[in-house]
N, C-alpha and C positions, 0 to 999 in steps of 0.2 A: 099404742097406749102402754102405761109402765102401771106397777104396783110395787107397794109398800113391803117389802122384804125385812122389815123390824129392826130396830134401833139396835148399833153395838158401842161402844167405847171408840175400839181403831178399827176400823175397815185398811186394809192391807190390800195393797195391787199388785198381785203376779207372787205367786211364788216359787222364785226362784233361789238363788243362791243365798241373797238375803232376806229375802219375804220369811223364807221358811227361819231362816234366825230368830226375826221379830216375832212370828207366830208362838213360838217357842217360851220368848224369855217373857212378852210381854202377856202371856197367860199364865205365869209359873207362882206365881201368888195369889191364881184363883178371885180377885180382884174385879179383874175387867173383863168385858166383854168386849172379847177378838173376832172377829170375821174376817179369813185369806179369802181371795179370790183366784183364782187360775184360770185362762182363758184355754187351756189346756186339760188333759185326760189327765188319770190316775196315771203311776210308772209299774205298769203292769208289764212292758214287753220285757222280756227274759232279757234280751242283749244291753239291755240297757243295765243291768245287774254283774253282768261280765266284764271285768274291764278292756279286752281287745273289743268286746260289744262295738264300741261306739264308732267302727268301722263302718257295721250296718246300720247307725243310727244319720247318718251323714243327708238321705237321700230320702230318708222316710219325713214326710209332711205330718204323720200321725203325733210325733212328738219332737220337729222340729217347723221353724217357722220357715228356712229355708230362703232368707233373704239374698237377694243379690244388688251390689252396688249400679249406679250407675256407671258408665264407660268411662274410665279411668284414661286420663289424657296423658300419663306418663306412664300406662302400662299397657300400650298401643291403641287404646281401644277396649280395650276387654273388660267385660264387668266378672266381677268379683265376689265370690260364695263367701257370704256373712250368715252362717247359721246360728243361729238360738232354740233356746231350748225352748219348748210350747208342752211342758209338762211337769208336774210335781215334782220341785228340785229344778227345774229352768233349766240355764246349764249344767248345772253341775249334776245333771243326770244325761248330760251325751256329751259330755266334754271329756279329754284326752287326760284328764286324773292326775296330773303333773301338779306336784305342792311345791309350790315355789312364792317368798312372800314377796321378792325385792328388796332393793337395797335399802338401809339406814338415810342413805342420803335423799332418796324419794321421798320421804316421808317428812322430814327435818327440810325440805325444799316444798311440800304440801305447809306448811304451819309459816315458812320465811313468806308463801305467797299470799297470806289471809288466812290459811286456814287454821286458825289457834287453836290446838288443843289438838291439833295433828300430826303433831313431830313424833320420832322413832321411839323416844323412850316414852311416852306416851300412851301409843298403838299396841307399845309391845306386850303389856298386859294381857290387851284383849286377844292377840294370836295366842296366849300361851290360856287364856279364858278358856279357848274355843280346841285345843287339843285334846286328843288320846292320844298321844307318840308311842309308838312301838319299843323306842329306845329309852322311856322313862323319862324323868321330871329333868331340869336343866336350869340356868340361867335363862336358856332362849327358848325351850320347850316345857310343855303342862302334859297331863294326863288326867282323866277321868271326865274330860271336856265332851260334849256329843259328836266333833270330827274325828275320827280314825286318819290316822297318817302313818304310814308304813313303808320300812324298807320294799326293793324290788327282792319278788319270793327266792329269786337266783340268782348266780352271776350267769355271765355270758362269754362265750373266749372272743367274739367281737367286740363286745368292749370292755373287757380287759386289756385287749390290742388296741385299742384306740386309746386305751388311758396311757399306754405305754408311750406310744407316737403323741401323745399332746405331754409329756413329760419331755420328752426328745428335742421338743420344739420350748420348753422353756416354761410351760402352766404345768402348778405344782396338780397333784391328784388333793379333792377337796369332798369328805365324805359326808358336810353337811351345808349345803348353800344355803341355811338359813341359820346360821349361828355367828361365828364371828366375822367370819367372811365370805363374799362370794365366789369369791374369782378360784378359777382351776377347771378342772376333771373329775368327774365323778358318778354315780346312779342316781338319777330322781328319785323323791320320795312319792309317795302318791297316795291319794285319799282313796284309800282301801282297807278292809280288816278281810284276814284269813281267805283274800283272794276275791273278793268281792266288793263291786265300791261301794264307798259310803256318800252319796249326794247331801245335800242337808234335808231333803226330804226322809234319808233313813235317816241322818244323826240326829237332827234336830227336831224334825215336822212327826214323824213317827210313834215316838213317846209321849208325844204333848198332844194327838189326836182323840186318847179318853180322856180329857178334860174336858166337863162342863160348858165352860165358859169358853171355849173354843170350837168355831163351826171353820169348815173348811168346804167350798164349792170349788169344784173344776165344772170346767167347760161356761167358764162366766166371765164373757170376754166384754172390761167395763168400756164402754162407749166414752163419757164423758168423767169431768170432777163438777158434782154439783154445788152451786155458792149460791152464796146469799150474799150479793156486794161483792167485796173481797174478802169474802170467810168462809172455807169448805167443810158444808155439811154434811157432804157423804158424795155416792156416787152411784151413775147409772149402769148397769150390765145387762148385755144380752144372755140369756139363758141355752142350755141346750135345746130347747123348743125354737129357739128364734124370735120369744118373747121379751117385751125390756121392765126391768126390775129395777127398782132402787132402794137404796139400805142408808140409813142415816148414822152419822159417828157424831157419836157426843162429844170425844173428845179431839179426835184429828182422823185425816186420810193421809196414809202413807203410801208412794207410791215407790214400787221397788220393779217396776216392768223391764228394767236396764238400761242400757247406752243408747237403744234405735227406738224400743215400745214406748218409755216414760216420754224423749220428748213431743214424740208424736201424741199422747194423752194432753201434754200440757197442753198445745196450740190446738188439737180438738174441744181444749176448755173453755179455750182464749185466752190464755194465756202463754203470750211472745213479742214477737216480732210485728206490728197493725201490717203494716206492706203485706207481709208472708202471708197474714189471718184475710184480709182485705182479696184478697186473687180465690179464698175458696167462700167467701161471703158467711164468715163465721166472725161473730161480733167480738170486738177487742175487750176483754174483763181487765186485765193490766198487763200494759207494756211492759215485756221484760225481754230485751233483742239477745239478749245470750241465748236462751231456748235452741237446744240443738245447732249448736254453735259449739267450735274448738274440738271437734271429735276427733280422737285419736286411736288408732288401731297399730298392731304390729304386722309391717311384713315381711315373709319366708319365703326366703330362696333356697331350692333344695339342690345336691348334687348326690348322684344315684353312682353306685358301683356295681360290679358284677365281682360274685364272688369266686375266691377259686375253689373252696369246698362246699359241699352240700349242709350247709349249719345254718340254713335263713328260714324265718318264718314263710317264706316262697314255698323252700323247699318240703317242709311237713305239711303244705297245703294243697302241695303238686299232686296227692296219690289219693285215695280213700284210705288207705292203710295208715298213713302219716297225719289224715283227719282224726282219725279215730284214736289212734295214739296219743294225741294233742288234748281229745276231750276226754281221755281215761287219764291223763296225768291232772286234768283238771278237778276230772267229778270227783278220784282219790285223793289226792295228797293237794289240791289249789297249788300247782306250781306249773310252770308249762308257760307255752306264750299267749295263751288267754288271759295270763293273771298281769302282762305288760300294760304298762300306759303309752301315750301318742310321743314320749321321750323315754327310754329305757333307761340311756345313760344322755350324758350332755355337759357341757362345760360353759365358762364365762371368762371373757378375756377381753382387755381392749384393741382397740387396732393402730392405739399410737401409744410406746411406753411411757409417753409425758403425761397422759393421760390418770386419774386423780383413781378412778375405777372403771368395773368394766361396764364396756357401750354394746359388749355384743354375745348373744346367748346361742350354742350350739345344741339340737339338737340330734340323737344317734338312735336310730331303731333299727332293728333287725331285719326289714321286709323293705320293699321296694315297689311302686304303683307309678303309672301315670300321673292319679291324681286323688286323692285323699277322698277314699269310699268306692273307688274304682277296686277289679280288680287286681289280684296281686300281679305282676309281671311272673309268666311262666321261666324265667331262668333265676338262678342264685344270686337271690340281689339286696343288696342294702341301703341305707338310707343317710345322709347326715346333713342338716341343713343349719340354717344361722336367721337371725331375724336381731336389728335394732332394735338396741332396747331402748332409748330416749328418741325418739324421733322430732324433727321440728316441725313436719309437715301439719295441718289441721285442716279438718274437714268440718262436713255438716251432715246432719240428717232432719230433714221437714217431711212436712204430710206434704202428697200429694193428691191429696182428694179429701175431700170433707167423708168420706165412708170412712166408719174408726176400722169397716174390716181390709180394708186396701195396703197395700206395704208402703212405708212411707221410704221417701227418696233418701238415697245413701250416697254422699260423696266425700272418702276418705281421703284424698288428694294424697294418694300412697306418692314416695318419691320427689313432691312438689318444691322441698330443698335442698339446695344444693351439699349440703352436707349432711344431709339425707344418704344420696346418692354417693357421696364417697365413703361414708362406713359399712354400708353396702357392699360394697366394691371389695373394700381392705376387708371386711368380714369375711369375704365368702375364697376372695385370697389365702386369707391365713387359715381357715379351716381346710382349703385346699391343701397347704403344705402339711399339716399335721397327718393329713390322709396320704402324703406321699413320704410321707418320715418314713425309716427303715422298718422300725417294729409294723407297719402297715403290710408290706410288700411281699409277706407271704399269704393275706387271705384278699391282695385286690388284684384284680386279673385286668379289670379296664375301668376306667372313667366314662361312664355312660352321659352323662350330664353333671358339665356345661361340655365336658367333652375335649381332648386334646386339642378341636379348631379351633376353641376360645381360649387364649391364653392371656390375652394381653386387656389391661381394663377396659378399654372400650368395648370389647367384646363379651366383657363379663357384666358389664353393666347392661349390654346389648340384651344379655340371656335374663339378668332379671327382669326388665322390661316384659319379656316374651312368656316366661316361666312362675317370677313371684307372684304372690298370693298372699289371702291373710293367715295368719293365726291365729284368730277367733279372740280378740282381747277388746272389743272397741269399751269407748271409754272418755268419760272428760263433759256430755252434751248436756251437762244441767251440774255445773262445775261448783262447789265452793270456790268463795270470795265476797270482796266486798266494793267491785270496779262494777264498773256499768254494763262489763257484760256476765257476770257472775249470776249465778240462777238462784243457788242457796245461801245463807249464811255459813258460819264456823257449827252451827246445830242442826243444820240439815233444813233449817225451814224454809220456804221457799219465799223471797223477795217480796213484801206488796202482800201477800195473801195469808190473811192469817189458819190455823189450824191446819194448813198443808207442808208434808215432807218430801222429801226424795232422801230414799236409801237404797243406790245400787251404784254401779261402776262407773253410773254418767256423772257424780260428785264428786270424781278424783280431779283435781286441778293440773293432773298429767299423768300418764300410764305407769305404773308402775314399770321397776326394771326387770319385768319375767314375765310369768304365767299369771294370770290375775285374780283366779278363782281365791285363792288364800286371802287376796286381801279383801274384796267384796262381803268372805264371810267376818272377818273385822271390822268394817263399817260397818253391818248387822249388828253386832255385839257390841258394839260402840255406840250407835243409837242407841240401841235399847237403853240403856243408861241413860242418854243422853232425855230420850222420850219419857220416862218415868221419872227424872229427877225434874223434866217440865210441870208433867203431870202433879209431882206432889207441891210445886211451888202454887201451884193455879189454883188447889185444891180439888184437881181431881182423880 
């Protein structure tokens, strides 16, 4: 049985990177009546406040959902760790804090594909909306915004040498990849103040929680979207009890669950694909076959060194002395390798100089693992990988069970084209020679992976097969446009159904060229606009 949980304005789904934006702006005039929902806890675990935290956030199901793909047929077999976040702030409270927006041309190629009103100069408002830059106000950057974006608290003589050796090879040093350019060498910025991260749950969701007109539940994981016809009225949730509740929106449901939750929502609704809905004997509300269709993800291939001095985050975790050290440079002064994100430093370059801009993003950290949440490798070791940034390959993500609490099926068809697999290849090549540039060759002792036996591409193509993985960015499965397999319009509303949105990373019409957290919280701040200048036309 369910009950009547009282009427809001928007009922909100998931807050996560963008939930928490919408909760935000769309209570800030005191107006409406907001209701988030998060199927997830408070961000109460200390690590998750840390920024190396999210090391230990990898493995924990308390505040990740912990997804895994299906068996990837061009990564031998092997299924593939797709975490999200299942906590106030979504990802952007276990995610790796690398601010990066992407290129001009993603964005201006978003608006040539349908999506109007998406092009760079456009969007760029709302990134510089959504800042607090450490470095002050700019053409390309804001301040006094509720994200916090911050220099890394130190340099590193690692990558300084690495910025050295990617000059040697021809990429200038570049000390802001979201300004006029991307391309080069340089430090990540990262959404942190004074050493500590900023999720949108502290920037945004935080301040706007004594508001009135704003309720905020966790652990209210929403089952379905409820219609009348095709117009959503609100929606079902299970409670922390394991009771079902539902909440009525007067004015829309916005679903902002991400790339893998929301489509799996839509088709628990009925709304998709009749075949796909038909196989779990959930009734067709309206056909719309895009539904978790075109998913795009990035993937990371890493290559591990051993270092020749003792300067790696390995090494001050090797001792209790060197722990301790670690968390007194932190609890005093927030500086130290607690204060890094999952890229310290990293570059962008492409892998053909005819090439218009760069296809491929390097990242460089201090420490060195097996496997990302694993422990650290007991000898002096470092890290520097590469990941496509436009891929062509596309995937899908559907439910595979009529249960909303089951993981729904993940296939990102990493590698599935062929030029796919050759900037792959040339990426991981040309990050290779920057690591063998002169300025490298007094802090690397050995190539640990891919390893001296893989020199040649087939070999190196061999090892990403065996080794790549994602970088946590899926993206695209309830896309803007206006083709037949498009989910939303250019306003977010979703196809056939009236008073329903999608605002999260599944309306990108193709991944962004980076880390994607930056721009998710721009679609947030771009709705909201977008929802309230609805709102006032409708007269509500």
């Amino acid at each position: 049985m369910s009950d009547s949980q009282g009427d809001f304005d928007y009922v909100i789904v998931g807050a996560g990177s963008a939930g928490c934006v919408l909760a935000n702006r769309l209570s800030a005039d005191g107006r409406h009546r907001v209701l988030l929902l998060e199927a997830g806890g408070r961000d109460w675990n200390p690590w998750i406040h840390v920024p190396l935290g999210y090391g230990k956030l990898f493995n924990d199901p308390n505040v990740n959902w912990m997804y895994q793909t299906e068996p990837e047929p061009q990564l031998n077999g092997r299924r593939i760790s797709e975490p999200r976040g299942k906590v106030l702030g979504g990802s952007s409270s276990i995610n790796g804090l690398v601010y990066i927006r992407g290129q001009r041309e993603d964005f201006d190629g978003w608006r040539d594909a349908g999506a109007e009103g998406w092009g760079y100069d456009e969007v760029l408002p709302y990134f510089i909306r959504s800042e607090d830059q450490q470095r002050g106000a700019s053409e390309y950057h804001g301040v006094g915004g509720p994200q916090a974006v911050s220099d890394q608290t130190e340099p590193h003589e690692l990558c300084e040498t690495f910025f050295d050796a990617a000059e040697q090879c021809g990429y200038p040093r570049n000390d802001d990849f979201n300004g006029a350019r991307q391309e080069g060498a340089g430090y990540f910025q990262t959404s942190s103040r004074n050493g500590r991260r900023c999720s949108t749950a502290t920037g945004y969701l935080k301040p706007a929680r004594r508001r009135a007109n704003l309720r905020v539940l966790t652990r209210a994981h929403v089952t379905r979207v409820l219609l009348e016809g095709r117009r959503a009225v609100g929606v079902e949730y299970r409670g922390r009890d394991g009771s079902l509740h539902r909440v009525h929106a007067a004015a829309e449901v916005i679903l902002s669950g991400g790339a893998i939750n929301t489509p799996q929502l839509l088709e628990l609704s009925g709304i998709g694909s009749g075949p796909n809905l038909k196989r779990f004997e959930i009734d067709l509300v309206h056909e719309l076959p895009g539904v978790g269709e075109s998913f795009q993800d990035h993937l990371q291939v890493r290559s591990v060194y051993r270092c020749t001095r003792p300067i790696t985050v390995n090494d001050a975790m090797s001792s209790w002395w060197g722990q301790i050290q670690m968390g007194l440079r932190y609890l005093f002064l927030r500086k130290g390798p607690l204060t890094v994100s999952a890229g310290y430093a990293g570059a962008f370059f492409r892998t053909r100089y005819e090439s218009q801009r760069p296809d491929v993003q390097a990242h460089f950290i201090t420490f060195s693992t097996n496997k990302m949440g694993d422990a650290l490798d007991e000898w002096s070791g470092f890290t520097a990988s590469i990941c496509q940034l436009r891929p062509e390959s596309r995937g899908y993500v559907h439910i595979q069970s009529p249960d909303p609490l089951a993981a729904p099926l993940i296939r990102p068809n990493f590698l599935a084209a062929e030029q796919d697999r050759r900037v792959t290849v040339d990426g991981l090549q040309k990050l290779r020679a920057i690591m063998r540039a002169p300025a490298m060759r007094g802090l690397v002792e050995a190539e640990i992976e891919p390893g001296p036996e893989r020199e040649d591409d087939a070999a190196v193509l061999a090892f990403a097969r065996d080794r790549g993985a994602s970088i946590y960015h899926p993206s695209c499965t309830a896309r803007i446009g206006s083709d037949p397999m498009a989910v939303v319009d250019a306003r977010l509303r979703v196809h056939g159904i009236e008073r329903l949105r999608v605002v999260d990373a599944s309306v990108m019409p193709s991944v962004v060229s980076g880390n994607s957290n930056a721009a998710i919280i721009m679609i947030g701040e771009k709705a909201a606009d977008l929802i309230l200048q609805d709102g006032r036309t409708s007269g509500r």
